[in-house]
C-alpha positions in Angstrom: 0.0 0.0 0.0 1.3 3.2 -0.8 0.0 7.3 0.4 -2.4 7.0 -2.5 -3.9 3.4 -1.5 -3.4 0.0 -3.9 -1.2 0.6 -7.0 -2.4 -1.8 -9.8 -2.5 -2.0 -13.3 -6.3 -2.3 -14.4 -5.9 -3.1 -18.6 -9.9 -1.8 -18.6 -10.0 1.8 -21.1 -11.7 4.3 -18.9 -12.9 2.2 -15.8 -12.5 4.1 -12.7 -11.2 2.0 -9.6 -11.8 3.1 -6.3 -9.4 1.8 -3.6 -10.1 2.4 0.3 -6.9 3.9 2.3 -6.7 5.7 5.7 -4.7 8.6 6.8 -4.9 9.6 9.9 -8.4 10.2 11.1 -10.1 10.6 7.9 -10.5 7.8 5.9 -9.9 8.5 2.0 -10.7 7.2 -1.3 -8.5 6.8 -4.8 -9.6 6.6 -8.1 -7.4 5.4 -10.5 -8.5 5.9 -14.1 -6.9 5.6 -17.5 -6.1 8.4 -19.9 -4.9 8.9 -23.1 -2.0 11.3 -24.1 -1.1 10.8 -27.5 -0.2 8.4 -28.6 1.2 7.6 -24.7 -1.3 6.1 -22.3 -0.8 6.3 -18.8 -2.7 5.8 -15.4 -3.3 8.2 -13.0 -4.3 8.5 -9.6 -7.1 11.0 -7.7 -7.3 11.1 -4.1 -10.9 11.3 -3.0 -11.9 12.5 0.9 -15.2 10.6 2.6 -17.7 12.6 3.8 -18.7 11.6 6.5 -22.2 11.7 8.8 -21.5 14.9 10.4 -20.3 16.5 7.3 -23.3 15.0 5.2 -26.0 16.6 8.0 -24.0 20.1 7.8 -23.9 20.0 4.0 -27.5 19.1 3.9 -28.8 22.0 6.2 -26.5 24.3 3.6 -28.5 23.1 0.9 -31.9 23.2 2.4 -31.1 26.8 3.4 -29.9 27.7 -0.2 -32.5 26.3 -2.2 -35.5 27.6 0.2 -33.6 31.1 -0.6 -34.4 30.4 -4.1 -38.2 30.8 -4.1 -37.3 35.0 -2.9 -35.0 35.2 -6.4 -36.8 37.3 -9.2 -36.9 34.9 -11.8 -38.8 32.3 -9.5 -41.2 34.6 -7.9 -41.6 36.2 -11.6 -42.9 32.0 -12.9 -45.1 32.4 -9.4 -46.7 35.6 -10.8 -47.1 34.8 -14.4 -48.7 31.2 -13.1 -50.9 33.3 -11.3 -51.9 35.3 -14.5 -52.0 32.6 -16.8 -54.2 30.6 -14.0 -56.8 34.3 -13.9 -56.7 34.6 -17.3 -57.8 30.8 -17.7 -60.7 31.3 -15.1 -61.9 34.4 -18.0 -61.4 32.5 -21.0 -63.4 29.8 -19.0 -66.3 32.4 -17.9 -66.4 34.1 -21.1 -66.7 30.4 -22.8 -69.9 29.9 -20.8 -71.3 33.6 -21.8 -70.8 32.7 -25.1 -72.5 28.9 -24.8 -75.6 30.6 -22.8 -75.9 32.9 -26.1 -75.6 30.3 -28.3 -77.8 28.6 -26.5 -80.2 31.2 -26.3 -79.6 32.2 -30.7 -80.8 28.6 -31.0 -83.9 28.5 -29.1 -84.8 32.0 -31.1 -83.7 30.4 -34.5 -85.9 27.6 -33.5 -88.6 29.8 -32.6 -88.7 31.7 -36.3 -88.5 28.1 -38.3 -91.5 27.3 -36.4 -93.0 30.8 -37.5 -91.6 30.4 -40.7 -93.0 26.7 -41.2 -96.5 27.9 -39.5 -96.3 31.0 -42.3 -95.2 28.6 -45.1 -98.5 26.4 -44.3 -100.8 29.2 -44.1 -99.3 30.8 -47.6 -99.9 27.6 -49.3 -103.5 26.9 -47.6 -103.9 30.5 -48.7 -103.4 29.3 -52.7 -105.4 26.2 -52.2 -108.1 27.8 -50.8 -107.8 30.8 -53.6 -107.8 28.5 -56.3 -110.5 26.3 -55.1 -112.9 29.4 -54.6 -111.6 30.1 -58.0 -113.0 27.0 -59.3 -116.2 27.1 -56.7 -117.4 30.4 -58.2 -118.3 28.9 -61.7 -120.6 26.5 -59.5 -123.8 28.0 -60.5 -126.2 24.5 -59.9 -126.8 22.7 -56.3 -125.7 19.4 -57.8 -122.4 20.9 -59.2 -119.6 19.6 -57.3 -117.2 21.8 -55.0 -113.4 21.5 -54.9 -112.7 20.8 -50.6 -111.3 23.7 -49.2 -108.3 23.2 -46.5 -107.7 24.0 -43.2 -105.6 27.1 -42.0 -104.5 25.3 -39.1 -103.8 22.1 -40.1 -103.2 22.1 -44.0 -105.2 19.4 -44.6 -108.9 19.2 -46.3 -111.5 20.3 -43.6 -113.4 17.5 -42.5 -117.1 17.8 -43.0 -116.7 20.2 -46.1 -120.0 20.3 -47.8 -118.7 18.8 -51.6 -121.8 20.6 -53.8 -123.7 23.5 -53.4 -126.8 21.9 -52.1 -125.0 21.0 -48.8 -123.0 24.5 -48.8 -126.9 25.9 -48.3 -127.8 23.6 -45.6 -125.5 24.8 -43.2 -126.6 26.0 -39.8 -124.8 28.6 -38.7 -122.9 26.9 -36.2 -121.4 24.7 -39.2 -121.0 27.8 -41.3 -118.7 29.6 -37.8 -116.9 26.1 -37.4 -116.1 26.3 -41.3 -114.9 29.8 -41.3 -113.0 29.6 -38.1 -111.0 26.3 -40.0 -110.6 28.6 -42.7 -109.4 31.7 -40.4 -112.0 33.9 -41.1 -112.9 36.4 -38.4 -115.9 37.7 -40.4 -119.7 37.0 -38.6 -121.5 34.7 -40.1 
């Protein structure tokens, strides 16, 4: 054994050897490794100091103390605040999302409102052009026997049940039929 702990020749390329030796109170370590110089190669040696419990406890303290001084440096309380703003301005784009669902929301019930309307006027303009051209036809109906083209339902847009189909029945409506047929036809008028 020599001051620097076991000499031998390890024939490994770069393996590091570690080789326990004491001096004195503290124990130590070597490394020898293998370098390359050239075309020469030669091994050296590195004397290593153990830590030991003591020492790993102090240095551990150190480093607890340094790195809990590291939340008061700029840069790290900067990330703090711009997680902060990045987290407020999530909340908004969140809240402003849901304003703009309940609108949607809201557009689509109206939309669906004025298709309705827009289906309810659609049947009545078209029940409006059967009805004119079947009163077309019905006013060349001069004989009781003649036969009347149905007229259709404002409501519905289908034929009105009960329609009186020649001129013969058209005059032997009560009145109450005669209101029930204009009110299927959406005429306010009095009978």
């Amino acid at each position: 054994m020599t001051k620097h702990g076991i000499r031998q020749r390890n024939r490994a390329h770069g393996v590091h050897c570690l080789h326990p030796t004491t001096e004195g109170t503290r124990s130590r370590l070597t490394t020898r490794h293998f370098r390359h110089r050239g075309d020469a190669t030669r091994w050296g040696t590195t004397s290593l100091e153990q830590v030991g419990m003591h020492d790993l406890d102090h240095y551990g303290a150190d480093a607890a103390d340094h790195l809990e001084r590291c939340g008061n440096l700029p840069a790290v309380d900067g990330g703090i605040r711009l997680m902060e703003r990045m987290d407020m301005m999530m909340d908004r784009l969140i809240a402003l999302e849901q304003t703009i669902n309940r609108r949607f929301d809201r557009v689509e019930r109206r939309v669906d409102g004025l298709d309705n309307k827009v289906d309810g006027l659609d049947r009545k303009v078209t029940v409006a052009n059967k009805n004119f051209m079947a009163r077309l036809e019905n006013s060349i109906v001069v004989s009781g026997e003649m036969v009347l083209v149905p007229l259709y339902s404002s409501r519905t847009g289908e034929e009105i049940a009960n329609c009186p189909s020649t001129l013969a029945e058209l005059e032997r409506l009560s009145p109450q039929e005669a209101a029930d047929l204009l009110r299927e036809l959406d005429e306010t008028r009095a009978v």
